[in-house]
C-alpha positions as CSV (number, residue, x, y, z in Angstrom):
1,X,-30.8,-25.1,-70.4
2,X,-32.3,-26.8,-73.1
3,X,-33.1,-30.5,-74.0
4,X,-31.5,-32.0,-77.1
5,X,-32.6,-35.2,-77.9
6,X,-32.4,-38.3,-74.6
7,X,-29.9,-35.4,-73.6
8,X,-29.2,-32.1,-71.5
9,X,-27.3,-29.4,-73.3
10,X,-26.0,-26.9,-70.2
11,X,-25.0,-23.8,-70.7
12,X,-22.9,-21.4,-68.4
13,X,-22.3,-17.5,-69.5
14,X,-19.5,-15.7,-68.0
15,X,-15.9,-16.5,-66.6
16,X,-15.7,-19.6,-64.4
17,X,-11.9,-19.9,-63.4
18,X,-10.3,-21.9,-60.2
19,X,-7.0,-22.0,-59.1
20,X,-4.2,-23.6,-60.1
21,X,-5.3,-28.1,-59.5
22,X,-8.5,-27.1,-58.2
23,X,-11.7,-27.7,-60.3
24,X,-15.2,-26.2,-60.4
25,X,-18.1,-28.9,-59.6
26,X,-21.6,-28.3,-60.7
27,X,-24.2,-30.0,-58.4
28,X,-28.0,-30.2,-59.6
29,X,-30.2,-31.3,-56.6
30,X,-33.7,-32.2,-56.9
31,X,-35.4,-29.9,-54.3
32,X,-37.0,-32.5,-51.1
33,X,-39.9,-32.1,-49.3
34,X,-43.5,-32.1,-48.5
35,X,-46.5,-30.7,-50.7
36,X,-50.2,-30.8,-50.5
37,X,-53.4,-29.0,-50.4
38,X,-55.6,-27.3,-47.8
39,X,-59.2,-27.5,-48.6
40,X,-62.2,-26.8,-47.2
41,X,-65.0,-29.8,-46.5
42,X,-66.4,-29.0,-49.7
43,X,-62.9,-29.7,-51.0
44,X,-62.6,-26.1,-52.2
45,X,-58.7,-24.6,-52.0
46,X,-58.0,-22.3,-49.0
47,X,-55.6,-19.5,-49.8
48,X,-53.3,-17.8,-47.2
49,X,-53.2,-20.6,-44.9
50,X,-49.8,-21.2,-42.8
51,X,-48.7,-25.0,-43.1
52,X,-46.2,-25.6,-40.2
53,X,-44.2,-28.8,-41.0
54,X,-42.9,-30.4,-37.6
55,X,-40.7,-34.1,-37.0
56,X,-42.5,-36.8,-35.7
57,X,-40.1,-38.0,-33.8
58,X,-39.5,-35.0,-31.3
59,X,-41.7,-32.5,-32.0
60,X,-39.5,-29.8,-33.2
61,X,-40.8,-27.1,-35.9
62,X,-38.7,-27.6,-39.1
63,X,-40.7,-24.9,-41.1
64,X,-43.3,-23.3,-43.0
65,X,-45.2,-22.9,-46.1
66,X,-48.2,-20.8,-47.5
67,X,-50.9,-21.8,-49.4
68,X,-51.7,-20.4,-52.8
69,X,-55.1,-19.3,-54.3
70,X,-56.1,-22.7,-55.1
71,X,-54.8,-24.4,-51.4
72,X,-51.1,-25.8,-52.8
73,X,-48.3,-25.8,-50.7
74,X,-45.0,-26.7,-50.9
75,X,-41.9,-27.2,-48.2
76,X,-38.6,-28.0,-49.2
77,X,-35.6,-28.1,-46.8
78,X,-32.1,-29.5,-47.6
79,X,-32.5,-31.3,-44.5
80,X,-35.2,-33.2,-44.7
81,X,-34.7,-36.9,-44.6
82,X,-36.8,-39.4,-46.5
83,X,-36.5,-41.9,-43.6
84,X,-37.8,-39.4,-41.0
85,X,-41.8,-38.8,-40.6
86,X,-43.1,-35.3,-39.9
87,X,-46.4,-34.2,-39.7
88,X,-47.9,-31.0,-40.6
89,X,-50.7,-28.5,-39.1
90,X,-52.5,-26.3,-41.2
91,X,-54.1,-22.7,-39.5
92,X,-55.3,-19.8,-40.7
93,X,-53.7,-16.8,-39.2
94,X,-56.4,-14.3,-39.8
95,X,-57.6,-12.2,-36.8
96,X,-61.4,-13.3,-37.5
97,X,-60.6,-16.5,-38.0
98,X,-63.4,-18.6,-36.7
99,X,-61.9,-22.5,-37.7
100,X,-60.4,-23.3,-34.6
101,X,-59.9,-26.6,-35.2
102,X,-56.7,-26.7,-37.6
103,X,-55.9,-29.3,-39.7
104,X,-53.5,-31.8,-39.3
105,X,-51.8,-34.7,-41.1
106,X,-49.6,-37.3,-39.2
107,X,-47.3,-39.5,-40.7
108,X,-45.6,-37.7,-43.8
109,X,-42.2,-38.5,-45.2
110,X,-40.3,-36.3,-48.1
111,X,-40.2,-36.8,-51.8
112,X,-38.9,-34.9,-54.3
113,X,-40.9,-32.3,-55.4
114,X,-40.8,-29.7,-58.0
């Protein structure tokens, strides 16, 4: 893909055929979701901590994400609804973990992320 101009030049390689009065559809989705960062109290970026993403509404775990070196995380799910509010809990998995007291944010409702 590259950008020409105010437009978007796409290019496929390889054979693309469909049967006879059927046609081939090409559907770009922006990916939605949550992100954020889990940081320590000094507001330094925790890696390797498990961000569970749960609904509001009934409780029910609708996945996971990781953080990365500097504390980012992202969770994107083809199901999640911007009108629906989730809230997340952040923990650190390791054995000798001593925080017991996770982190949590209430209230969250998807965006598109990248």
């Amino acid at each position: 893909m590259a950008k020409q101009g105010d437009g978007l030049i796409l290019s496929l390689e390889g054979d693309y055929s469909a049967p006879d009065g059927a046609s081939i559809t090409l559907v770009l989705a922006h990916p939605t979701g949550l992100a954020g960062v889990v940081e320590d109290i000094e507001g330094d970026g925790l890696q390797g901590r498990i961000v569970y993403v749960y609904a509001r509404d009934d409780g029910s775990l609708q996945g996971s994400a990781t953080t990365d070196a500097e504390g980012a995380w992202t969770w994107t799910s083809a199901d999640a609804d911007p009108a629906r509010e989730y809230f997340v809990v952040a923990i650190n998995p390791a054995a000798e973990a001593t925080d017991y007291a996770p982190s949590a944010i209430n209230r969250l409702n998807p965006v598109t992320v990248a």
